[in-house]
C-alpha positions, 0 to 999 in steps of 0.5 A, a space after each residue: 426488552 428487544 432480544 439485541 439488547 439482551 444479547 449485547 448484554 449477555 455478550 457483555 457477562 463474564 461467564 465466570 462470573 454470571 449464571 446465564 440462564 438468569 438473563 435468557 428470554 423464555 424462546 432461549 431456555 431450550 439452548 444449551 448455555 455452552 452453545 451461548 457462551 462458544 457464539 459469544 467467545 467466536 464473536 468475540 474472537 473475531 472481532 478481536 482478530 479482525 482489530 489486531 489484523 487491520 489495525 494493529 497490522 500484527 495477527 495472531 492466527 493465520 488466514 485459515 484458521 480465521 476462515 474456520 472460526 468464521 464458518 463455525 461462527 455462521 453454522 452456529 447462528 444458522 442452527 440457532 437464529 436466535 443468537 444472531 445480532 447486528 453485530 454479528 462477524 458474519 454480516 461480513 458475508 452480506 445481507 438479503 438484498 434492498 429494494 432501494 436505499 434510504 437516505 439519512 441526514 448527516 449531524 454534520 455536514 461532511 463538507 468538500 475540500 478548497 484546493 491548492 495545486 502549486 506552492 503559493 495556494 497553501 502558502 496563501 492558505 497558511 497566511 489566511 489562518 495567520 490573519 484570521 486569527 489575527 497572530 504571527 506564530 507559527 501554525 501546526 498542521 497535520 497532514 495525511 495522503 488524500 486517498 482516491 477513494 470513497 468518503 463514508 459516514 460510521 455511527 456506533 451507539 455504545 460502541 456498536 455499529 448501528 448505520 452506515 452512510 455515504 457523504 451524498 451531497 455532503 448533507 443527507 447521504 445514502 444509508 447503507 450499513 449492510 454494505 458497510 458491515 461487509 469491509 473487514 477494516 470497519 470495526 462491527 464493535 469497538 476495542 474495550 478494556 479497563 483503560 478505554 473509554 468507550 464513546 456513548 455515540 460516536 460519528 466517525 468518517 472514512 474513505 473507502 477504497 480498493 488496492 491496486 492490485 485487488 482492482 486489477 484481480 478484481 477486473 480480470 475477474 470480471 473479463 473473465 464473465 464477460 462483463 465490463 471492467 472498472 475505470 479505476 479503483 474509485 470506480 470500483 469502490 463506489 459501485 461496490 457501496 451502492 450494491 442494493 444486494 451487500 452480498 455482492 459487495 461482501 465479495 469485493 475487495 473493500 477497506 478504509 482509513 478513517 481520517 476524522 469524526 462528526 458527534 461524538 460524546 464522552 471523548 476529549 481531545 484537543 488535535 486532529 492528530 489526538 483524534 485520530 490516536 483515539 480512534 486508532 485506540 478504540 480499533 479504527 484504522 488510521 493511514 501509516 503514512 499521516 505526518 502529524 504537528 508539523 509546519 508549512 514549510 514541512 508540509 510542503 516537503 511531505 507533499 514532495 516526498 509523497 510525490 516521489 513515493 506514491 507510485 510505492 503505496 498499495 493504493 491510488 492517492 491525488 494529494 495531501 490534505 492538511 489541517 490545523 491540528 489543534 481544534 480549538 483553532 478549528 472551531 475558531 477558523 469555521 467553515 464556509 457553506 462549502 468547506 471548512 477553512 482550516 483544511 485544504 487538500 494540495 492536489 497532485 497534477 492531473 495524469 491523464 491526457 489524450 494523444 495519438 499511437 504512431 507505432 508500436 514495438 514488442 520489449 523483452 523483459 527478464 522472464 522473457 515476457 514480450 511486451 507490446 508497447 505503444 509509441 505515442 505523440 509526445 504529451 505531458 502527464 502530471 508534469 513528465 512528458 510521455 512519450 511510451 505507453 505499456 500495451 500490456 499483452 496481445 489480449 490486451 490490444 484486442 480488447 481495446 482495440 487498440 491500432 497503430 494511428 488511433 488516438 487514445 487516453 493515456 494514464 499514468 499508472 502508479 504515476 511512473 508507467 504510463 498505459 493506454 486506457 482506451 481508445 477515442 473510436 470518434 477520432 478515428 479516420 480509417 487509416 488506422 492500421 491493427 498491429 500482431 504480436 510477432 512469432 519470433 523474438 525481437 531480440 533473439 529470433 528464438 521462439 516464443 510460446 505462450 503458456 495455457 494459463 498466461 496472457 503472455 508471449 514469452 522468449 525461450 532462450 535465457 540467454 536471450 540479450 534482453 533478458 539478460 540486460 532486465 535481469 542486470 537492471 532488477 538486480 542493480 534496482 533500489 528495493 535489491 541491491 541499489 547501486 548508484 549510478 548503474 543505469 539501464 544505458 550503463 547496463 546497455 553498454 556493458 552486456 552489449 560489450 560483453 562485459 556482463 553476462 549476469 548479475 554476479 560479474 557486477 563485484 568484479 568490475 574494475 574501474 578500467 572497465 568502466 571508464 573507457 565506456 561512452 560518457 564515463 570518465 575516471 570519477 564517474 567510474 570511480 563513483 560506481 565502483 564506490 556504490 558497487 563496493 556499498 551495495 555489498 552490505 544487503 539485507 536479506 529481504 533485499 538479496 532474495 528481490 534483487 535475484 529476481 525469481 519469477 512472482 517474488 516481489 519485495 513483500 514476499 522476498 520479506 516473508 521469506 526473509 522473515 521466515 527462513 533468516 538466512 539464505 542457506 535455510 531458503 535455498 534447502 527448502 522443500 515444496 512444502 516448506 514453501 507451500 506451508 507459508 502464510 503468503 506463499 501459494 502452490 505456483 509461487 513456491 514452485 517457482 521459489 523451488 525451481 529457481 534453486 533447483 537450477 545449477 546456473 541459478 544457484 552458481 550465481 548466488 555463490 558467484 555474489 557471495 563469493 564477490 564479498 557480498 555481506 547479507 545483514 539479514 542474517 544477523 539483525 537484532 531481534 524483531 521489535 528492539 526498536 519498536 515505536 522509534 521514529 528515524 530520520 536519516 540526513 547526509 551520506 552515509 559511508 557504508 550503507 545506501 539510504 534504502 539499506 538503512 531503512 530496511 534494518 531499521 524498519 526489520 527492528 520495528 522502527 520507522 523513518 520518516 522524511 522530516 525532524 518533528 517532535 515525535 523524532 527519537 533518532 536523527 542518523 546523520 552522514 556526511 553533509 547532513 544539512 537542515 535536518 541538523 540543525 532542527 534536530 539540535 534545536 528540538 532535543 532530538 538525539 543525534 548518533 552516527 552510522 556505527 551506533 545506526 549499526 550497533 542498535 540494529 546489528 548484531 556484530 
């Protein structure tokens, strides 16, 4: 008997239960069965966290103390060899390198995708399966964001990893399970327990990619060794997964959604939406964001509000793919040599183009960073014409090189904050002209200085009117407060005028004040006053964002706000109270505590409570009421903006979505609510108003 099968098996024995010892193999008898059963509990441990980390988003133990388990785990399996297996947590960390990699040939075949790229190709797609299966009823699809990343191929073998593939040429693929085995978000052994039924052999397929944030560490990383950066995060990813040495790629930030299966024997499900349950079910990680059993003409509004949201999502995404749901019509519809016909991705449009710097000119931001940015001849990027791109920093022109006249490809990063990728050096003319970073600030003449441990160039005058204005428009942003209406040019205006000196003033603006203004009659200055008078109700989450203190974006304002509960408990705590966050390192929570340590800053905070400002946070309902429950909200509602109904409803552990489905448990309608009513109604969908909204959420 191989010595893995005889240790899946022990792994397999409850120690209560089974006199190990029977089961050891003559080489194992010399080890201490207590020795055993810790690497048998640790892996266990592991594999168990690693599940409710990635997939369940809810872990149980912090990142340290995971990170002593694991090193526990490894000095165990170095001091006692024979007890490592392949399913071993510590595979994580990589294996010795290969001299090339095998290919392996796929059960079947993970073929490409048609594509659509306007309204008429998917409504055509929708016709083709009508006809092609000779009905008029009306299809359902799933649909899930298409991720720019990498597609791979999992097989287990009673619920083990045993190989790892690419999708190669969609027929045979590169074998590559020691790379694999190093992604945290792959499953080394599937979920057990008394109500799962684990698959004998199960292909299941993923797409590999790598955030964008982690992309943009893992470049400066990179830069800093002088080697070249990644094009993109795809880029990034692929090159990781074919590192013949899976060390290396143990060291590069990897994850993965699995979005579908190959062979699989011992699991019945009838949906690609059953499918993916199922997966989820036995520990695989599925995109929070698919929207399953809907229509095409509710496709077609999720590809729309994935548009709107997609610069929001952690990582790149380039469509929708969409899918019948229900397999037995899959099998029915079948595939062409090169792609299945009962799935189309609705690709976004491209956001990349070449144009040409004509100038560039330094902005001041709310910390008083200078940013270089890059005026460009007019070009249309995925439907917007660009006209600015972001240059970033003063090391970042010269890395590129980047010169006023030259020609360069532009990107949209995020979709919305157009940047330059590099420069075309071939079109150059020697005419082009090198530009430097300015001594002084634009805006204010004061000095600038740049920190021993910063790219940047920042202003050192707070009062500096540029600043002031970014400061207003953070403020006044959806993510803070969300106040309709109040535009970077309103803004403009009023700190210009010396109307606003800070945030604070905004609560106590009088619609005298406004509609005198250019382009501000009595109604529009009305309508802001009403937003101003809206956006008092916020969540804490929101309120400790739109203060915008220095590296405190939404999600850590959200662990603070989770943390602390209420504004008075942040603003009194110490370094170390801060430090001991999970989340929150050593320079965020300096800056946390410097923040409050100034009298202006926290003088302002009063000026904002004391303008009637309400902070909901303080008094949600317990965490998780409303768990499982899917939202949607329609129409106006009267005194919570849209943003603010989502963050109390998702802080009570429900969840909105864009459209009426069946899996709907809630529509909050307002004033005017539209066709959301209507399909609400006709699918039994329970209907209630912004004060039940309240009374399920809030605490009176």
């Amino acid at each position: 008997m191989a010595l893995n099968v005889l240790l899946y098996q022990l792994q397999d024995l409850e120690s209560s239960n089974y006199d190990l010892l029977k089961y050891m193999p003559k080489f194992m008898e010399n080890i201490d069965p207590a020795v055993i059963r810790k690497v048998d509990d640790l892996k266990q441990a592991l594999h168990r966290h690693n599940y409710r980390y990635y997939v369940l988003d809810d872990p149980e133990i912090s990142d340290s103390e995971y990170d002593r388990m694991m090193q526990e785990l490894i000095r165990l399996e170095t001091d006692y060899p024979e007890l490592s297996s392949p399913d071993s947590p510590t595979l994580r960390v990589g294996a010795p390198p290969l001299d090339k990699f095998e290919t392996i040939e796929h059960s079947i075949p993970m073929l490409s995708l048609d594509n659509g790229f306007k309204d008429s190709d998917i409504i055509d797609f929708d016709l083709r399966i009508k006809r092609n299966l000779d009905t008029s009823s009306e299809i359902i699809y799933t649909a899930e964001p298409k991720l720019d990343g990498v597609a791979i191929e999992l097989v287990y073998e009673d619920g083990r990893l045993v190989t790892a593939s690419t999708r190669g040429d969609g027929f045979n693929g590169e074998l590559i399970t020691s790379n694999a085995r190093t992604i945290r978000s792959a499953p080394m052994v599937l979920e057990s327990g008394e109500d799962k039924n684990i698959p004998s052999h199960l292909e299941v397929r993923g797409e590999v990619f790598i955030r964008k944030e982690e992309f943009e560490r893992l470049n400066d990383e990179r830069l800093q060794q002088n080697l070249p950066p990644f094009a993109n995060p795809r880029n990034a990813a692929a090159g990781s997964l074919r590192q013949l040495d899976s060390r290396i790629t143990a060291k590069r930030p990897l994850e993965i959604f699995f979005y579908g299966i190959g062979v699989v024997t011992d699991l019945v499900v009838e949906s690609h939406w059953d499918t993916l349950y199922a997966l989820q079910d036995l520990g695989f990680r599925i995109n929070p964001h698919i929207r399953p059993k809907i229509t095409i003409s509710e496709v077609l509004e999720y590809y729309r509000e994935l548009i709107e949201k997609r610069h929001l999502l952690p990582y790149d995404i380039d469509g929708v793919v969409i899918k019948v749901d229900d397999i037995r019509l899959q099998q029915l519809l079948g595939a062409t040599s090169r792609s299945p016909r009962w799935a189309i991705a609705y690709k976004f449009k491209a956001l990349q183009e070449t144009t040409r710097v004509t100038g560039i000119e330094v902005q001041v931001g709310r910390t008083g960073v200078l940013t270089p940015v890059a005026h460009l001849t007019p070009v249309n990027i995925g439907g917007a014409m660009v006209s600015r791109a972001t240059l970033h920093n003063e090391d970042e022109i010269t890395r590129k090189d980047i010169r006023i006249g030259d020609t360069v490809l532009v990107q949209r990063a995020g979709d919305v904050i157009p940047e330059v990728v590099k420069v075309i050096s071939s079109k150059r003319t020697g005419k082009e002209r090198r530009f430097k970073m300015p001594q002084n600030c634009p805006v204010c003449n004061s000095y600038v200085v740049r920190a021993e441990d910063e790219a940047a160039l920042r202003c050192i005058n707070i009062a500096c009117s540029a600043q002031v204005k970014e400061r207003i428009k953070h403020f006044a942003s959806k993510g803070a407060f969300d106040i309709e209406g109040m535009g970077d040019k309103l803004v403009e205006q009023l700190v210009d005028r010396g109307l606003l000196f800070s945030y604070a003033d905004i609560f106590r603006m009088h619609e005298d004040t406004l509609k005198n203004l250019e382009r501000m009659g009595a109604k529009s200055a009305a309508n802001i006053i009403d937003a101003i008078a809206k956006s008092k109700q916020i969540t804490l989450a929101c309120f400790i964002y739109s203060l915008g203190i220095r590296h405190v974006g939404e999600h850590v304002a959200g662990i603070l706000a989770k943390t602390f509960g209420s504004l008075e408990k942040l603003i009194s705590a110490t370094m170390d109270d801060l430090i001991a966050i999970e989340g929150v390192g050593p320079v965020v929570a300096e800056s946390i505590a410097g923040f409050f340590e100034q009298y202006e800053n926290r003088n302002a905070v009063n000026d904002i409570i004391a303008g009637g400002v309400r902070i909901l946070g303080e008094n949600i309902r317990e965490e998780g009421r409303l768990e499982g429950k899917v939202f949607v909200l329609t129409g106006t509602l009267e005194t919570l903006t849209r943003s603010q109904a989502k963050k109390i409803i998702e802080m009570t552990g429900g969840k909105v979505t864009g459209s009426v489905s069946r899996n709907t448990d809630y529509l909050v309608a307002g004033t005017s609510p539209g066709s959301k009513l209507e399909r609400a109604n006709d699918l039994g969908v329970e209907i209630i108003d912004e004060e039940t909204l309240k009374r399920l959420t809030i605490e009176d």
